[in-house]
C-alpha positions in Angstrom: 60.6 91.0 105.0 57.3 91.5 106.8 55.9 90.2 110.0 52.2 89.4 109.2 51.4 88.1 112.9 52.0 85.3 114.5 51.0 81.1 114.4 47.4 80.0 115.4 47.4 78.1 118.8 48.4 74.3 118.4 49.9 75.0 115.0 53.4 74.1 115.6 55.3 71.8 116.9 58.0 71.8 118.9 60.9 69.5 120.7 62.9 70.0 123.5 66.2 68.5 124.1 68.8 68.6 126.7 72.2 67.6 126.3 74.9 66.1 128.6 75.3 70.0 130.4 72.2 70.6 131.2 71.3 72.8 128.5 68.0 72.9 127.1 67.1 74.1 123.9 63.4 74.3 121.8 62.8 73.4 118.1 59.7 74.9 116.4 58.7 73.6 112.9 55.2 74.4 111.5 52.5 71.7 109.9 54.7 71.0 107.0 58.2 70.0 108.8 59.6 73.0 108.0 62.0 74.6 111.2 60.9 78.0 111.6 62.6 78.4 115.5 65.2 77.3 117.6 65.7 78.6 120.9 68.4 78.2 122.7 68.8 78.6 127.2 71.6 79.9 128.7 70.8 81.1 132.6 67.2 81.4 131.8 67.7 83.9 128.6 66.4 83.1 125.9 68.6 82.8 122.5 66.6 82.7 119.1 67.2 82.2 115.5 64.7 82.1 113.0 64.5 80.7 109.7 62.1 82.2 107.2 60.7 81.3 104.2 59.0 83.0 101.3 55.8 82.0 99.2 57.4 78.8 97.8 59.1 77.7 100.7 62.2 78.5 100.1 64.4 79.7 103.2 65.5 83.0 102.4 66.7 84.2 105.8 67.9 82.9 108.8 68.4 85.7 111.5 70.5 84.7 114.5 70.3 85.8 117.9 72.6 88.6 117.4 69.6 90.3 115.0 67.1 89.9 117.5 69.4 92.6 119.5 70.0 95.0 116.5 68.6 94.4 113.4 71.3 94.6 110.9 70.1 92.4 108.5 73.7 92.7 106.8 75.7 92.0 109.9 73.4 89.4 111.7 71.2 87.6 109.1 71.8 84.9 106.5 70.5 85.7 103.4 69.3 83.6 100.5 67.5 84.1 96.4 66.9 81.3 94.0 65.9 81.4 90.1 62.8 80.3 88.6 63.9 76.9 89.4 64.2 77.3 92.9 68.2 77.0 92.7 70.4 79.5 95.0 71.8 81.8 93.1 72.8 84.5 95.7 73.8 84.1 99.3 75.1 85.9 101.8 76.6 85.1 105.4 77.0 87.6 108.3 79.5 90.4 107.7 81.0 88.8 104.3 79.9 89.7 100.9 77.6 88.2 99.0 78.5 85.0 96.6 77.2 84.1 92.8 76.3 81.2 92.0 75.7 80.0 88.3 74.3 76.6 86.7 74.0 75.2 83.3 70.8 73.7 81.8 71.6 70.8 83.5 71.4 72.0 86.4 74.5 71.7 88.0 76.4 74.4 89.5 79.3 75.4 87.1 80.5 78.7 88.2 80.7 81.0 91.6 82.0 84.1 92.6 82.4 85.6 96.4 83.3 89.3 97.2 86.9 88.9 97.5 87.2 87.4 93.7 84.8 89.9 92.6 86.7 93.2 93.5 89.9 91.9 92.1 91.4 93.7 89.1 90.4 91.3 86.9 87.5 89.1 88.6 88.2 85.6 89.1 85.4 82.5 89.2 85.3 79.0 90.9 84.5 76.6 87.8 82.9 72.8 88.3 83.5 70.7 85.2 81.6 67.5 84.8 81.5 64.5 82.9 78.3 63.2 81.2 77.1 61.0 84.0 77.3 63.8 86.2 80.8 63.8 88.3 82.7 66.0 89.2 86.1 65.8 87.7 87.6 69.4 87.9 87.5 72.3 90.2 89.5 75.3 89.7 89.5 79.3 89.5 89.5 81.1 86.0 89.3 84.6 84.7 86.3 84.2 82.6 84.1 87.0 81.5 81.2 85.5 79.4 79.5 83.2 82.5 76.0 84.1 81.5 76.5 81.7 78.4 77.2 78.8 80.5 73.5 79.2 81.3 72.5 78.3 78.2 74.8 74.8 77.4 75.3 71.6 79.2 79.4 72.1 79.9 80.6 68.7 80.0 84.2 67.7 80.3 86.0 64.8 78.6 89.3 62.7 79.0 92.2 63.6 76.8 95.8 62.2 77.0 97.4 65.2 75.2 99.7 67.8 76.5 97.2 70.5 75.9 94.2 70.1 78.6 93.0 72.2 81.0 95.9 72.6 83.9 97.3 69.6 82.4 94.4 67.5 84.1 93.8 65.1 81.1 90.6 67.0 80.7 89.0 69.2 78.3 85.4 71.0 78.0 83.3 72.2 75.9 83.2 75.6 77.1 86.5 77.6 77.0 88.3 78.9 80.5 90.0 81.4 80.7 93.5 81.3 82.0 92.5 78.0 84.4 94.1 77.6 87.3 93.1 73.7 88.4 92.3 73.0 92.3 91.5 69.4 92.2 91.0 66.7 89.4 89.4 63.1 89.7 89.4 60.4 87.3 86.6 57.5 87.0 86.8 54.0 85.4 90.2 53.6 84.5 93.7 54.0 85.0 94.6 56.0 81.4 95.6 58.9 84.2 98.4 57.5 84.7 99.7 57.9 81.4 99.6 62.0 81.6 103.3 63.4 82.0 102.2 64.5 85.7 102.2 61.1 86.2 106.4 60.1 85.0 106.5 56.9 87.4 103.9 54.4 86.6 105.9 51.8 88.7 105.2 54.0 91.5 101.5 53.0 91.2 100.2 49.5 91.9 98.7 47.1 89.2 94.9 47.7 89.0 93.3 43.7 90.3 89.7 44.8 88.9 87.2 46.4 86.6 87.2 50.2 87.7 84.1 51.0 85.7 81.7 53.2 87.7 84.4 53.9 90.2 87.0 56.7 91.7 90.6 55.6 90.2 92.3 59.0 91.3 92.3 61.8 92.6 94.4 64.7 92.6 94.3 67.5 95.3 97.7 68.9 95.5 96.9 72.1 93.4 94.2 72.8 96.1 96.4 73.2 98.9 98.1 76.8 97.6 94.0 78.1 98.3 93.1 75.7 101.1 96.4 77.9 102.8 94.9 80.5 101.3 91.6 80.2 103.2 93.2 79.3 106.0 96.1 81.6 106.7 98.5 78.9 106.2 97.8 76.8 108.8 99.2 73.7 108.7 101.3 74.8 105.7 103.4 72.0 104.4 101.5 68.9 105.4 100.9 67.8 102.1 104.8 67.2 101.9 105.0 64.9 105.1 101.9 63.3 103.9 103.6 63.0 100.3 106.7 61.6 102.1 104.5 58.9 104.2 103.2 57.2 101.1 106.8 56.8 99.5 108.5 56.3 102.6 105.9 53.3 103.3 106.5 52.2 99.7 110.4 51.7 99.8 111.4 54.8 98.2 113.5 56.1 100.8 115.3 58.9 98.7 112.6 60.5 97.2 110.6 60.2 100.9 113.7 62.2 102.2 113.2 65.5 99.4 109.8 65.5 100.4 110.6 65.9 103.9 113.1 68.2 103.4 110.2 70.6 101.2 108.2 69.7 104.3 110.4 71.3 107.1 111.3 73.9 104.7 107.5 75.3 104.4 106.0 74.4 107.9 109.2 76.2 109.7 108.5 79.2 107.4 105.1 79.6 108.1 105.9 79.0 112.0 104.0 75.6 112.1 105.2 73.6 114.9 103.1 70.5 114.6 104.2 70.0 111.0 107.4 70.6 111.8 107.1 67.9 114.1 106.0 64.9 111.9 108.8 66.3 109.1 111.4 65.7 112.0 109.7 62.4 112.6 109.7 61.2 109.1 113.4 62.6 108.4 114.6 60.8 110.8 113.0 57.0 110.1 113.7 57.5 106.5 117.8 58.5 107.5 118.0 55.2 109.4 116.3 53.5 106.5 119.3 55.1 104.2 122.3 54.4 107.2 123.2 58.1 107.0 124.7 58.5 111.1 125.6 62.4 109.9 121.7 63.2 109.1 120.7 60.9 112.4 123.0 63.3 114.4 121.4 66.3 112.9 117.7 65.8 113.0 118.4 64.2 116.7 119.9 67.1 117.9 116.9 69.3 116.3 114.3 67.0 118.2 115.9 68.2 121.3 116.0 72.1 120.3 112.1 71.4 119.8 111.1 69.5 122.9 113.1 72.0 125.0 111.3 74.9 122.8 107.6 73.6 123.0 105.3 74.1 126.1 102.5 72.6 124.3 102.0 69.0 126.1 100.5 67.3 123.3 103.8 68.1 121.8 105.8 67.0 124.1 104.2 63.7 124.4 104.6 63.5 120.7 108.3 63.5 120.9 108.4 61.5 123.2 106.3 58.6 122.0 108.1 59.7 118.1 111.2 59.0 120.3 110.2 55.4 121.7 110.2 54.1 118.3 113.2 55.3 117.5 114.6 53.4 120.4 113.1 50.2 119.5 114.5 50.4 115.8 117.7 51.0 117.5 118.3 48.4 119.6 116.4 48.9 122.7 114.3 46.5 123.9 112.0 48.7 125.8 114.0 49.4 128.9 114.3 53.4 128.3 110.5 53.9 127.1 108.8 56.2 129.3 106.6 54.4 131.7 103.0 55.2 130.1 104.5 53.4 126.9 105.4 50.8 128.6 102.2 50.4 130.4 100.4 51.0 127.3 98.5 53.5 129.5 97.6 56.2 126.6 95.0 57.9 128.9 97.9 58.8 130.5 100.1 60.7 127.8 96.7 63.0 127.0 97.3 62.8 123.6 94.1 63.0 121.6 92.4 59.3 121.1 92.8 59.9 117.2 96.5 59.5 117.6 96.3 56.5 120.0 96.4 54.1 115.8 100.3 55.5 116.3 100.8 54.6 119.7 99.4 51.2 119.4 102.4 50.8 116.6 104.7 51.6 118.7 103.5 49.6 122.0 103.0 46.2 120.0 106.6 46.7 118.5 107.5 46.8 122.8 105.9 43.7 123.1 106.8 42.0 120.2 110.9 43.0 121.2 109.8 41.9 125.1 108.3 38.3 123.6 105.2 39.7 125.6 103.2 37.4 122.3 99.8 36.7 124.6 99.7 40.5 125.7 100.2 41.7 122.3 97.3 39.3 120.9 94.9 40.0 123.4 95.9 43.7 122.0 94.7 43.5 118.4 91.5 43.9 118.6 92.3 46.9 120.4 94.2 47.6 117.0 91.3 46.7 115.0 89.2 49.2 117.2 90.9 52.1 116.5 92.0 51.1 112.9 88.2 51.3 112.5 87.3 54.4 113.9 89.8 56.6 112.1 89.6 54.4 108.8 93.7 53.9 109.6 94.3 51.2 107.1 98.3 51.1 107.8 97.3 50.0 111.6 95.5 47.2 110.2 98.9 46.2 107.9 101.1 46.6 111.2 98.0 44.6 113.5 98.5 41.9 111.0 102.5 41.8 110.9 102.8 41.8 114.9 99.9 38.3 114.8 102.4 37.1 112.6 105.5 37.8 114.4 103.5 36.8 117.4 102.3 33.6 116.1 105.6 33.0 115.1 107.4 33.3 118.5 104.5 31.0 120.1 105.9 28.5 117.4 102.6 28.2 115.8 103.8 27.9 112.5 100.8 27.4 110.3 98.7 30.4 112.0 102.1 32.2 111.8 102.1 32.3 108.0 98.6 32.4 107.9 98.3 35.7 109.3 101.8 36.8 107.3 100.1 36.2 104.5 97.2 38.5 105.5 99.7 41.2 106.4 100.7 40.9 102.8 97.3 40.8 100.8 96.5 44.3 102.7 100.0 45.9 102.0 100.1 44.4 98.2 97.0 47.0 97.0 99.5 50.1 97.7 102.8 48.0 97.6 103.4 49.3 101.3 106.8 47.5 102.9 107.6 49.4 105.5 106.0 47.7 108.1 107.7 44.8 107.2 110.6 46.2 107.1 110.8 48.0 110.3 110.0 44.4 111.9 112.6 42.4 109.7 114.6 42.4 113.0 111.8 39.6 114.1 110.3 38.8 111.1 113.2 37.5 108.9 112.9 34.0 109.6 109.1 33.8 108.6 109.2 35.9 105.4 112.1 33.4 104.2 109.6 30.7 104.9 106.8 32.1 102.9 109.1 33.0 100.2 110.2 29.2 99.9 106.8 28.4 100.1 105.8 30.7 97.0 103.1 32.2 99.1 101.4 35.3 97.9 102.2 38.3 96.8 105.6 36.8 95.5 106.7 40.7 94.4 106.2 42.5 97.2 107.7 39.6 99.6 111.0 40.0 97.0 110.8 43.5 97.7 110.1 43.4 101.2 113.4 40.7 101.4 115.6 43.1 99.8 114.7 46.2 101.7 115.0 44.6 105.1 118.5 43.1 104.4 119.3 46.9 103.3 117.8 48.2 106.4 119.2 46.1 109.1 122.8 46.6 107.6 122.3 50.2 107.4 121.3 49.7 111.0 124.1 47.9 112.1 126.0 51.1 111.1 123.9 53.2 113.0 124.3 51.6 115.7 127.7 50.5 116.5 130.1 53.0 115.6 132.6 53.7 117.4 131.6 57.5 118.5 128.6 56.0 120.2 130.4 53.3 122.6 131.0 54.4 126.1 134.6 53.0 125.5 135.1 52.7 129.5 134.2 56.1 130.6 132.3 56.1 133.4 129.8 58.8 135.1 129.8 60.2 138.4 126.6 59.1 140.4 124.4 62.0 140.1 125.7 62.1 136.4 124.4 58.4 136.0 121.3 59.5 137.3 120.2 62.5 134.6 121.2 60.0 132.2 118.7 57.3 133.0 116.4 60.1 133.3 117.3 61.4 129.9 116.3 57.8 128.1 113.5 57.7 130.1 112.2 60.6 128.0 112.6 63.0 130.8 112.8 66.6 129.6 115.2 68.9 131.7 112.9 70.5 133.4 111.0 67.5 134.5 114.8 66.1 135.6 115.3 69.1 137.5 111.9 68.8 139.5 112.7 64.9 140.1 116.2 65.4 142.0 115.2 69.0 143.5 118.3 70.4 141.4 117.9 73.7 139.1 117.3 73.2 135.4 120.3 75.0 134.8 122.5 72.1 136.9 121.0 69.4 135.0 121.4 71.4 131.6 125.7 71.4 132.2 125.6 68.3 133.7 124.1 66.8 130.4 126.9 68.6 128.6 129.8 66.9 130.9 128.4 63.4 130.2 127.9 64.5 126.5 131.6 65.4 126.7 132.7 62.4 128.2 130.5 59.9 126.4 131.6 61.7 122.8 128.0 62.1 121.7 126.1 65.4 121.0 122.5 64.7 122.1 120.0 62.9 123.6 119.3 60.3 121.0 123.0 59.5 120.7 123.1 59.2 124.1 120.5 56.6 124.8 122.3 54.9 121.9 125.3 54.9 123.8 123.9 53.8 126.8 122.0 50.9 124.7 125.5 50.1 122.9 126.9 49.6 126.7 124.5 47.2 128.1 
């Protein structure tokens, strides 16, 4: 790297932009487009990085500010080296070591190597297999030694539904791995994936409704996860379970939704991460109402609290609480002990991040819908829509649709009623989600009768949805009005009475304690006496108790 002088006058170009600080920055590209500056202003100091580029314009180094202070090309530069055909084949990034990469005569990148697989006792190598057309349908790390042949062949993969594929992906190449380990697998054009032993529940899958020629039928990532935790240092370590335990929960399998949350909160409490731990919590609990079990309600309740006393985090703690809400409003409660933001549907208020609002809008149009608030709650769906859209949440647009319906319904507006049911259904039908159904069938009962008499669509997933919510609102009915949860008579002393309206207005002790100008430690065995006398063991069963006696 040489400096052979610099630019003639008016030979570059440059732009200057200033963002919504205030901070101005420079962009220099020369007569050909190509960037060869940016400077950046911070208190009138200058911060530059340059990008530089060798006789056929390819950028071979881009030296950050940090260089321009010591010049350690190692430590401060990126660094860049193509083949004859102007592919990368070498790069390196400040302060790692430098990665391989390798392609086959058709060009396409089928092999790389970074320091940390290269020092290893025996080296290991990222592999790309592809099909003819180009796409990618593996990704994985093997042990091969002979990568310089790949150079000379065109490795092209191809389906297989035998036992003995690479991983057990269905696929097979033409150029032999060593002792594959598969990250990720996608499949194109049909649905013969299915039939692979990975796959031992077709049923679990809906009925394809088109061609799939040309397109993405599948996809499967969950191998990746072990080195996305890998790369990451765990974080985040068991989401693939709750995620896992979403889809089946939202399908109607309930019991194998519950081992998938139980793998969930196994992992994410081993590797200390709270937010997982969370959303396992959440799921557990929905799916143990779904199954009537009062003992695993009790548990996961009283783990809930341990966590919102534990957590100082607020997003957290607004979590719960809104987690909490629509637990109350499967349970009974019309919307008198939601915290008041909820009720309001003021979500600026919670400061919970607006990617999370899709969940909150779930649980405020379930409020309205129990409050026969049906106007509100329309004017509210294109609010739905609107986020449903941003975060391409596709189970907001399922539960947008079921609330019109329900809405419709209670306005007595029969035809648009069904109308928009029917919608609900055509969206659910291409994953065979229920769920939101269900969790409505409190409301919704009458109308899915109605359709079903009328043989509207989707005549299997309205069966399903039919049978479900008769299970789920009987398992409810247990839930709810046993006998351990009734006040039976027992009656609270005034400032008792007190902490517990607090308590199922989502109140945490601390906030209680603030409220009446008591110590935390009052309010903390004052919840134990009217634990005590109300024969419950925590906060949930309390406001259930309190809901049972109203």
């Amino acid at each position: 790297m040489e400096i052979e002088g610099n630019y003639r006058p008016a030979s570059l170009y440059v732009t200057m932009q200033t963002d919504e600080d205030g901070n101005v920055s420079y962009v220099f590209t020369d007569m050909r487009g190509k960037q060869i500056l940016t400077r950046q202003l911070s208190d009138n100091i200058s911060h530059d990085t340059y990008y530089i580029y060798d006789d056929l314009d390819n950028l071979r180094f881009v030296l950050s500010p940090m260089y321009q202070q010591k010049a350690d090309i190692d430590l401060y530069a990126y660094q860049y080296r193509y083949d004859d055909r102007g592919r990368c084949i070498w790069k390196k990034i400040p302060g790692c070591g430098p990665v391989i990469y390798v392609y086959d005569k058709a060009d396409r990148l089928v092999f790389s190597q970074d320091s940390l697989q290269r020092a290893q006792d025996t080296p290991k190598w990222d592999f790309y297999v592809y099909d003819k057309l180009g796409r990618t349908l593996l990704y994985g790390i093997c042990s091969n030694n002979n990568i310089d042949e790949a150079r000379d062949d065109i490795i092209t993969g191809v389906f297989s539904n035998t036992t003995n594929t690479i991983g057990n992906s269905g696929y097979n190449s033409n150029f032999s791995l060593i002792s594959p380990s598969v990250r990720k697998v996608y499949y194109y054009d049909n649905y013969d994936f299915l039939e692979l032993p990975s796959f031992t529940d077709r049923s679990r899958f809906p009925l394809p409704t088109v061609k799939a020629t040309g397109l993405l039928t599948g996809e499967n990532v969950w191998q990746a996860m072990a080195y996305y935790y890998r790369l990451v240092q765990n974080h985040g370590a068991g989401s693939e379970y709750v995620l896992a335990s979403e889809a089946y929960f939202q399908r109607g399998y309930w019991e194998k939704a519950f081992i998938l949350a139980t793998e969930a909160l196994n992992v994410s409490r081993r590797n200390e991460q709270v937010s997982v731990e969370l959303c396992a919590e959440f799921i557990a609990l929905r799916i143990s109402i779904a199954l009537g079990n009062k003992k695993r309600v009790r548990e996961i309740s009283r783990r809930l609290d341990a966590l919102q006393t534990a957590v100082q985090e607020h997003l957290y703690r607004k979590t719960i609480e809104a987690s909490r809400a629509w637990i109350d409003l499967q349970l009974g409660d019309k919307g008198k002990l939601l915290v008041s933001w909820l009720q309001k549907g003021d979500f600026q208020k919670s400061g919970l991040l607006y990617s999370a609002w899709g969940c909150l809008y779930i649980v405020y149009g379930r409020y309205l819908l129990l409050q026969k608030d049906y106007l509100p709650l329309l004017g509210q769906l294109r609010e739905f829509e609107a986020a449903s859209r941003s975060f391409n949440n596709f189970l907001l647009s399922i539960y947008a649709a079921v609330y019109s319906a329900a809405a419709q319904d209670g306005l007595q507006h029969e035809n648009e009623a069904l109308s928009e049911l029917n919608r609900a259904l055509v969206l659910a039908a291409a994953d065979g989600i229920v769920m939101p159904f269900v969790e409505n069938f409190d409301v919704l009962e009458p109308l899915l009768k109605k359709a079903a008499q009328q043989n509207s669509g989707e005549p299997e997933l309205l069966a399903k949805i039919l049978e479900l919510g008769a299970v789920y609102q009987e398992n409810l009915k247990n839930i709810k009005h046993k006998a351990s949860y009734i006040m039976g008579g027992k009656t609270l002393t005034a400032r008792e009475a007190e902490i517990a309206n607090f308590v199922v207005q989502g109140r945490t002790n601390a906030e209680i304690a603030a409220e009446m100008f008591i110590a935390e430690i009052t309010v903390k065995k004052a919840l134990q006496g009217i634990y005590r006398k109300l024969g419950v063991d925590t906060r949930l069963e309390l406001v259930m108790a309190l809901n049972a006696d109203m």
